[in-house]
N, C-alpha and C positions, 0 to 999 in steps of 0.2 A: 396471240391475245393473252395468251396465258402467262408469257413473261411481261403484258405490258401491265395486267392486274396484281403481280405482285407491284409493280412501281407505281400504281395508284394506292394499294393498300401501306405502302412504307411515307407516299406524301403523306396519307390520311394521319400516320402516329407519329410524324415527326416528333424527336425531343431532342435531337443532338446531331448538332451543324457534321461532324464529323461522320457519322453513320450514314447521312442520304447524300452527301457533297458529289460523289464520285457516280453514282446507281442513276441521278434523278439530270442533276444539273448543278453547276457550281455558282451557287445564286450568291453567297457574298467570299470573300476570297482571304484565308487565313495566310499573311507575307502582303509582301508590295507587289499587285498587280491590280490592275485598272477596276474599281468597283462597276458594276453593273445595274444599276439601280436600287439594287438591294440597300437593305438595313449594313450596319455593320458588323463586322464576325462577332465583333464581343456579347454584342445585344443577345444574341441567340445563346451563348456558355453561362447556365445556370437556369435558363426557360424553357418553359413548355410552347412548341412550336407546329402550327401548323402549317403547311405550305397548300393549297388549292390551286392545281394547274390549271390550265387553259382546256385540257382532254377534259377534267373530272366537271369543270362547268358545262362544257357541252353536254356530256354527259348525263348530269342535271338536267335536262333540257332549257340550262340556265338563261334567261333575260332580265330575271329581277335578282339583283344582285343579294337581297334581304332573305330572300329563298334558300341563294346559295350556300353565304353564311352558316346559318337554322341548321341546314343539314353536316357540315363539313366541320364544324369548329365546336369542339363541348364546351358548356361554360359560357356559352355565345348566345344570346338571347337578341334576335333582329326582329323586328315587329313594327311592318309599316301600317301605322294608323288606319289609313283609309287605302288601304292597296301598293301598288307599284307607282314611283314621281308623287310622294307623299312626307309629310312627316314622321319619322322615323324613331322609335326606342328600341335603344341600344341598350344593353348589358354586359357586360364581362365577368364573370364573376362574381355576382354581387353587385355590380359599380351600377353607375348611373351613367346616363349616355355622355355628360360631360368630364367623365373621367379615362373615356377613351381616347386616344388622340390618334386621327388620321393621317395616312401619307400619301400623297403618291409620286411613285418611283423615286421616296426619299425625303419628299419637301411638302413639308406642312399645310393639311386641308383644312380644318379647324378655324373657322372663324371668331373672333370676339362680340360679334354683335349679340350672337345670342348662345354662343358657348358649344356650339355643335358644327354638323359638317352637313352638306347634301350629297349622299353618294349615288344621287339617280340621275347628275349629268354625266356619268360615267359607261357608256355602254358595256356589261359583262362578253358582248360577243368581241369587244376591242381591249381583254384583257390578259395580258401572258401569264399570270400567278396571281394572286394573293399571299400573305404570309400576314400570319397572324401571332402575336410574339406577346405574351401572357407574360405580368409581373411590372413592378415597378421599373420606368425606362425617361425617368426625368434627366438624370445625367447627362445621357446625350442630345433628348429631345425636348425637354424642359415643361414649360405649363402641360395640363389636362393628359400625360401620360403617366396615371397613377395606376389604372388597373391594365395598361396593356395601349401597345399599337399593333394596327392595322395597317399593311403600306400594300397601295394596290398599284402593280405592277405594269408598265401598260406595254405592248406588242412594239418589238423592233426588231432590226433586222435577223435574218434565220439563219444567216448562215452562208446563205445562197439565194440567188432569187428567188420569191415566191409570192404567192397570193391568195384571199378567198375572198367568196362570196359565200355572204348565209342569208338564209330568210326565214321567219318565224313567224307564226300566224296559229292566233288561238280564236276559242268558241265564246269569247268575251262580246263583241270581237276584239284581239288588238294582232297589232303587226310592227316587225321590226326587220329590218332591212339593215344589214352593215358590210362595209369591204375596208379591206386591207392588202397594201402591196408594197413589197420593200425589193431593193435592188443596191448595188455596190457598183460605185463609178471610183475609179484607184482609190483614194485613201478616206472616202467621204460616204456612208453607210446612211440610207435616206428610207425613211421608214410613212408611209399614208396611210389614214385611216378616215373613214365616217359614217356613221351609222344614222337612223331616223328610224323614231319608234312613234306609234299612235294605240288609243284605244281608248271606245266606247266608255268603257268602264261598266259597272254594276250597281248594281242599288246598295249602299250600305245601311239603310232601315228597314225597316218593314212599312207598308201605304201606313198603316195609322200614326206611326209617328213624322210622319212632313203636313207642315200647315199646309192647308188648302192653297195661299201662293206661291208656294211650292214645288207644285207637282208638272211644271213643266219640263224637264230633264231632271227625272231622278239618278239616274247612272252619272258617275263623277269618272271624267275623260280624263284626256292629256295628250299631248302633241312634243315631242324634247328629239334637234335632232343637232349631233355633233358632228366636228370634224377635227383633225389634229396631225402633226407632222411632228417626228422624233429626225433628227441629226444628228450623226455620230463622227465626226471628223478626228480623223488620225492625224496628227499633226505632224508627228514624228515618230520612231519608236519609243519615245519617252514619253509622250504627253497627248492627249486627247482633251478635245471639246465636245458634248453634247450639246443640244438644243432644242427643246419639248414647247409645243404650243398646241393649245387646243380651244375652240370656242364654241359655246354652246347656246341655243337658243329654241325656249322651251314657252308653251302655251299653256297652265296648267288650272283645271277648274278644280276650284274650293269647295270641299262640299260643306251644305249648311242644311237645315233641315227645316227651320224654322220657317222666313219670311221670303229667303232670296231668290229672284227668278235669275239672278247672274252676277256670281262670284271665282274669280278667276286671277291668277300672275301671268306678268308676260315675265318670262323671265329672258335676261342674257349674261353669261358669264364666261371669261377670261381665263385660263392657267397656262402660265408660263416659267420655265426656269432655265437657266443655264449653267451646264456644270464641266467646269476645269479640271485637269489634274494631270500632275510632273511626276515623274517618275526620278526624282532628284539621283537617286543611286539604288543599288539595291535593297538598301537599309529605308532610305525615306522617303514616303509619297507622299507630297503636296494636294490639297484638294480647294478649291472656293466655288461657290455655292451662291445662285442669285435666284431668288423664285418668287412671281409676282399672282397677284388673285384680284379681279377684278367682280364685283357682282352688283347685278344692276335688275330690281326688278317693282314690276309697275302691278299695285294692287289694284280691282275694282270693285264693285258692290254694291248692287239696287233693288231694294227689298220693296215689297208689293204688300199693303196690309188686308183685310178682308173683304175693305169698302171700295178697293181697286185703287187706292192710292199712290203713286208710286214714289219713291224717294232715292235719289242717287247717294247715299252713304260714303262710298269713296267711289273718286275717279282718275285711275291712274297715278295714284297715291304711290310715290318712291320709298322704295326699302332698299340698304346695299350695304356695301360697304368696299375699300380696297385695302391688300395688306401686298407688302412687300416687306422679303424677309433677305437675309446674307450670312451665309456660313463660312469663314475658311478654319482650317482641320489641318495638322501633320499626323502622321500614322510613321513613326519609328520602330524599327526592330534589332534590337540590340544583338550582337554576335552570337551570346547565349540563347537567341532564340525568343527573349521575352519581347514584350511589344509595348508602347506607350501610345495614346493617340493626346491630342490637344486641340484644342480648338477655342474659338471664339464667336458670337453669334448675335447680329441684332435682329432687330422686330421691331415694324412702325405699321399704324395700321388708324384709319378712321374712318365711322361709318354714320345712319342716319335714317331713321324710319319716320313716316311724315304721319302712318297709323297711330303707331306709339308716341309720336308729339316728340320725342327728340333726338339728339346729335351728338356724337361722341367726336369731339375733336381731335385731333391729331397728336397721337403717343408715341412713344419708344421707350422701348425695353432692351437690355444688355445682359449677356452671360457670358462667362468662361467657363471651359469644362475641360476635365481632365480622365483618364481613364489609363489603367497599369494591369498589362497580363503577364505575370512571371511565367517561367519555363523555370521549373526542378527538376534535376535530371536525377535526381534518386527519387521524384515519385512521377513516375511516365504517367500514371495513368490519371493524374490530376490536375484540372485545369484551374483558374482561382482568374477574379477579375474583379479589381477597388476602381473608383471613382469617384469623383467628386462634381459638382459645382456650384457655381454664384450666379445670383438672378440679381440686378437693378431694374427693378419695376416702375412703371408710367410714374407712380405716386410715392416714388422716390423707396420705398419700400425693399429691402435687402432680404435673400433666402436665401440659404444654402441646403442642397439636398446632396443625399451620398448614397454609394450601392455597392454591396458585397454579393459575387455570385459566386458559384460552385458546379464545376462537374465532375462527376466521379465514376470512374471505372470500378464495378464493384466485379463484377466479371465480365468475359466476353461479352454476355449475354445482357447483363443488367447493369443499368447505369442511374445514381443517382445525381438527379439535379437540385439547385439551391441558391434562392437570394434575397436578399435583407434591404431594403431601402424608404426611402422618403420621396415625393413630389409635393407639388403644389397646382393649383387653381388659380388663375386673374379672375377675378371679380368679368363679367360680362360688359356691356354696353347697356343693355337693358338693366340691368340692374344696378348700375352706377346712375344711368340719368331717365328713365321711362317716365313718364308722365301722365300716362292714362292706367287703369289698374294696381298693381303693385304698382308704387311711387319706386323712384329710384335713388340710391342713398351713394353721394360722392365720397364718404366719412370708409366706403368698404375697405378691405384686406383681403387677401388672398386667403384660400383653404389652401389647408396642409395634410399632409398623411403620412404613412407608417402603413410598409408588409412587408412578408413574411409569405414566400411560396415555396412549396417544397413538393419534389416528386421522385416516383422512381419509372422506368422506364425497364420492360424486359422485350428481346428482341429472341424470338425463335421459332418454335413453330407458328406461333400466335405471334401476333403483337400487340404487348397490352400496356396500356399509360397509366398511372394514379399520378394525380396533379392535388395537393391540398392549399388553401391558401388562408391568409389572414391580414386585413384590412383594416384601418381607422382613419377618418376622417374629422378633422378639427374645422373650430373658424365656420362652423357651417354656414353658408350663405341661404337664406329661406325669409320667407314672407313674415312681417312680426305685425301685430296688432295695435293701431294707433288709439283706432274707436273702436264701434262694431263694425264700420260699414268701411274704414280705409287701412289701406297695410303699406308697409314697408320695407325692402327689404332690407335685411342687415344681417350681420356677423353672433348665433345665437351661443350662449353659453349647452351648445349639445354636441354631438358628432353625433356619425352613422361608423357601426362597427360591423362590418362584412367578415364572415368566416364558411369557408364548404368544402365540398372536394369534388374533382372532376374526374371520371373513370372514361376510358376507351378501351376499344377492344374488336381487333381484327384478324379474322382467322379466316383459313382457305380450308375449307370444310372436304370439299373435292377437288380433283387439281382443276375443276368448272366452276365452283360453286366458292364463293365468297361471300363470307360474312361480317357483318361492319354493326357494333351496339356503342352504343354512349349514353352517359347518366350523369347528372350533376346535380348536386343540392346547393344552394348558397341561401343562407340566412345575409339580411341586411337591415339591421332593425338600428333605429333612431332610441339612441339609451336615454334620452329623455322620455319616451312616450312609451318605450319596449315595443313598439309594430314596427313591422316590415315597411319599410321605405316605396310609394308607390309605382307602382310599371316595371316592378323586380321578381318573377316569379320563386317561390323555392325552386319546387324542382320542375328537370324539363330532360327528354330522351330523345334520344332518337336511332332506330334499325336500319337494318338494309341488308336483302339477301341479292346479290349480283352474279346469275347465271352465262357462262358465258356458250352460247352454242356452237358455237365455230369461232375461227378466225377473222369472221365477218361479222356477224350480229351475234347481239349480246341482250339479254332482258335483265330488269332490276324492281324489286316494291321495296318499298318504303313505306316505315312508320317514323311520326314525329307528337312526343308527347309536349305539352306546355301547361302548366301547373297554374293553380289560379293566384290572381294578383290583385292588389284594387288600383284604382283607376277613375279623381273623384271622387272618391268616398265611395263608388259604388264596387263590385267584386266582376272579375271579366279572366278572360283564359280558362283552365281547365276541360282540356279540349283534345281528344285525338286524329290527327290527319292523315290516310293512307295516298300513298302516291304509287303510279305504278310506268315503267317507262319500256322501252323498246330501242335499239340504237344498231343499224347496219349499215355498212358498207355495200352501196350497189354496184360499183365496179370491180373489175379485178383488182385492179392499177391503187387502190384505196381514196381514189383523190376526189369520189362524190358521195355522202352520208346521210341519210334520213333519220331524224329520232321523233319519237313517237311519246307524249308521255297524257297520263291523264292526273293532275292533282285535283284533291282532296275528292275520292273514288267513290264514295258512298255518300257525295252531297249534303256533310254534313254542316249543319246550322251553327255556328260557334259563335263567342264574344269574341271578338278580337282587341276590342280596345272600348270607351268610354266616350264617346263627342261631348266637349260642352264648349259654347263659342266663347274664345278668350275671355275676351274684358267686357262681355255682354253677357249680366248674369240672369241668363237661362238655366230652366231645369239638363240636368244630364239625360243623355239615351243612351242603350247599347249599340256600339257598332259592330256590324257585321262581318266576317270576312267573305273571302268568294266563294264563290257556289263550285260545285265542280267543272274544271277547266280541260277541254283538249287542247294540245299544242303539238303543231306540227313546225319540223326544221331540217330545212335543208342548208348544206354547207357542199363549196366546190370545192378546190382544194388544186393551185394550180404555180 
């Protein structure tokens, strides 16, 4: 146990592909050999890098993946609105949540309907890693990777046969259920998974804030249950196919607080990709890249007024969208040792809310990209990595964004990282054509940006990170004022200018006792206005002291600070959460586990976030988060 918490504490501070490659797992591959879902080598030379294993989420006594996050990634601000299968604010940095851009296992989650992702059809108990790669990352991944991606990894084959079952059951009540089992038939690697999560929910107001027709199901549920199959076919020694499908389908109540006796999505959604690649020679690997997104979900909503009237508002009202996207990539290495990748990449995508009254008809978009890593052999200990590329946008619209990174041996021990670049924004769906609330303005442009991260990294008794960054954001896209009573959105003469820094810090206190602190400030303020941009806290912490008793069980508490932010106009966050957990091994053999954990220990009352119903203009309320939670889980392991 004791060598496997030094390998959680070396994922926790990843900053440099070459220092955890060999200890952890070789998750993207510097030369020509077969990637693995990962990002690619370069992304990582010059970034501050977290990786989040499949252990350290169990460990968590992870199912909500916004949890995991909060604690695991400084700098990382996850904050689901009204719980777990909710709406979701994201931060990075500073950023705003459509500045992040999602992956999984490589291919683009990010929708354009409304400029974000849903990461709660994703079960955490069906995840092999996370990696979380801080810094501008448009080059290779183009729109809304300005402050950082996210690529969430998902479980395939082990090696060898294997299997699990887990079960999770909290005092909510909710419960999640998921299995997975992989096996190798000669050259064809076949990986199952699915999982089905449920729960009650909880009250997010207090009795005096729900109208009287209301108060029929105050606690806001949810039902989401997945399944998914990975393929990994060998073709030959040269060349391999992949093949990932997954489909989800989710029941999810909307909380309202006002009128509604029943507000609710049925959801179902789609992801699929397939991924090629030739090992042309030693020097050159070919790669193409097909990944499809299908989402399909039906609103409802029937509000009851005080004279018993009832009115059906919507019914089964369509929201959705499909994007289908195509990458092919060479990755060259020259004798010298230096490497070039190239690529080329479309995006076609349309979608259509019957709530929001309109349709976003069918687009495409083009890019080429380019990327160069020298090899000097008079300076070993420096790595260097240029890029470039060109965007052709839906509306004919031309970008070009570029990126210089850095890594540097400054001694064994400490390593400095660095890099300089630009991304960009599409304009949304909603915000090109919406028709109920903010109007939508087809006249839009894309945002643009400008950073600058820079960090140093020491690796020895401790392991301690400083990550600094600096942000701007042009083109801003936001609501502009027609009258009093309609707005627009548009392209304002402002930016948001983001600047902070992120601190980590993991020491083994005793060769049992591990210690884990994080701190981060980020200023993001609107230089038109001088405030902080809404749903972006300053600062936000978080501790952890991780005892380990034996070889078999292990305890852990946990602190997590979040700084206050507004939300609405109104002010929400500043709030401390302690958590506290348990995690043993009850066989000899290791292969059946019980974890124990209780969040937020001392049932504390906090804001969590702000309700106000969209484009129904109600008074705002504070929302709640949860009340103190037991979770119990067990995992087989077979």
């Amino acid at each position: 146990m004791h060598h496997k918490l030094k390998l959680i504490a070396l994922a926790l501070s990843v900053t440099s592909f070459t220092s955890f490659a060999d200890e952890i797992e070789k998750i993207t591959v510097h030369g020509l050999q077969h990637y693995e879902d990962g990002t690619y080598t370069n992304v990582y030379l010059g970034s501050d890098v977290t990786v989040i294993s499949n252990e350290m989420i169990h460990a968590a006594g992870g199912v909500d993946i916004n949890k995991i996050l909060s604690q695991f990634v400084p700098g990382l601000f996850a904050n689901g609105r009204a719980g777990r299968h909710t709406d979701t604010d994201y931060s990075l940095q500073g950023s705003r949540p459509q500045d992040i851009l999602w992956l999984l296992d490589g291919n683009r989650l990010n929708n354009r309907l409304y400029g974000s992702t849903y990461t709660d059809s994703i079960n955490p108990m069906l995840i092999e890693r996370i990696e979380v790669i801080k810094g501008p990352q448009s080059v290779l991944f183009g729109s809304e990777a300005i402050a950082g991606v996210i690529n969430i990894i998902t479980k395939s084959y082990q090696g060898s046969d294997a299997g699990e079952l887990s079960f999770a059951a909290d005092t909510l009540p909710s419960y999640d259920l998921s299995g997975f089992v992989s096996t190798e038939v000669d050259s064809v690697q076949l990986s199952l998974a699915a999982s089905s999560s449920q729960s009650e929910g909880y009250a997010l107001w207090p009795d005096e804030e729900y109208s009287p027709t209301a108060v029929l199901d105050k606690e806001r549920g949810y039902q989401m249950n997945n399944l998914n199959a990975k393929l990994r076919w060998s073709l030959s020694d040269a060349q391999q196919l992949t093949v990932f499908a997954q489909y989800s389908d989710g029941l999810l109540e909307r909380p309202l607080a006002y009128d509604a006796i029943l507000s609710e999505n049925e959801r179902k959604q789609t992801i699929a990709y397939a991924d090629w690649q030739l090992e042309v020679s030693e020097q050159l690997l070919l790669q193409a890249k097909v990944n499809y997104q299908h989402w399909d979900s039906q609103y409802s909503e029937i509000t009851l007024d005080e004279k018993g009237n009832a009115t059906v508002t919507y019914w089964q009202k369509y929201w959705g969208f499909k994007d289908l996207g195509a990458t092919v990539s060479a990755n060259y290495q020259t004798q010298a040792g230096s490497q070039w990748v190239f690529g080329g990449q479309y995006e076609e995508y349309e979608g259509a809310d019957e709530v929001m009254l309109f349709t976003a008809e069918k687009d495409h978009s083009y890019s080429l990209f380019s990327q160069y890593q020298p090899k000097f052999e008079a300076l070993p200990d420096t790595q260097l990595s240029i890029g470039a590329r060109v965007n052709r946008l839906a509306n004919e619209e031309t970008i070009w964004v570029a990126n210089l990174a850095l890594t540097q041996e400054l001694t064994p021990r400490l390593q400095l990282k660095g890099s300089l670049g630009n991304g960009y924004r599409q304009p949304t769906a909603s915000e090109l054509h919406s028709q109920v609330g903010t109007l939508g303005n087809a006249e839009l442009v894309a945002e643009t940006s400008q950073s600058i991260n820079l960090g140093l990294h020491y690796q020895g008794d401790v392991s301690l990170t400083v990550d600094g960054f600096w942000r701007s954001i042009d083109n801003l896209i936001e609501p502009r004022a027609m009258t009093e009573v309609e707005f627009i959105y548009d392209n304002l003469d402002a930016r948001v200018e983001s600047y902070g820094i992120d601190l980590h810090l993991v020491s083994e206190l005793t060769p049992q006792l591990l210690m884990e602190l994080s701190g981060s400030y980020a200023s993001a303020a609107r230089q038109d206005t001088g405030e902080q941009i809404e749903r972006v806290p300053e600062y936000t912490g978080f501790a952890k002291l991780n005892y380990d008793v034996n070889d078999d069980i292990s305890v852990w508490m946990s602190g997590q600070y979040v700084g206050e932010f507004v939300d609405y106009g109104l002010i929400a966050g500043d709030y401390l959460l302690t958590n506290i957990g348990i995690q043993a091994w009850i066989t000899a053999e290791q292969e059946q586990q019980l974890s124990l954990t209780v969040d937020n220990l001392f049932d504390s009352e906090v804001i969590q976030s702000i309700f106000k119903h969209g484009h129904k203009a109600q008074y705002p309320i504070a929302s709640l988060g949860a009340p103190r939670t037991l979770q119990l889980q067990y995992r087989y392991l077979f």
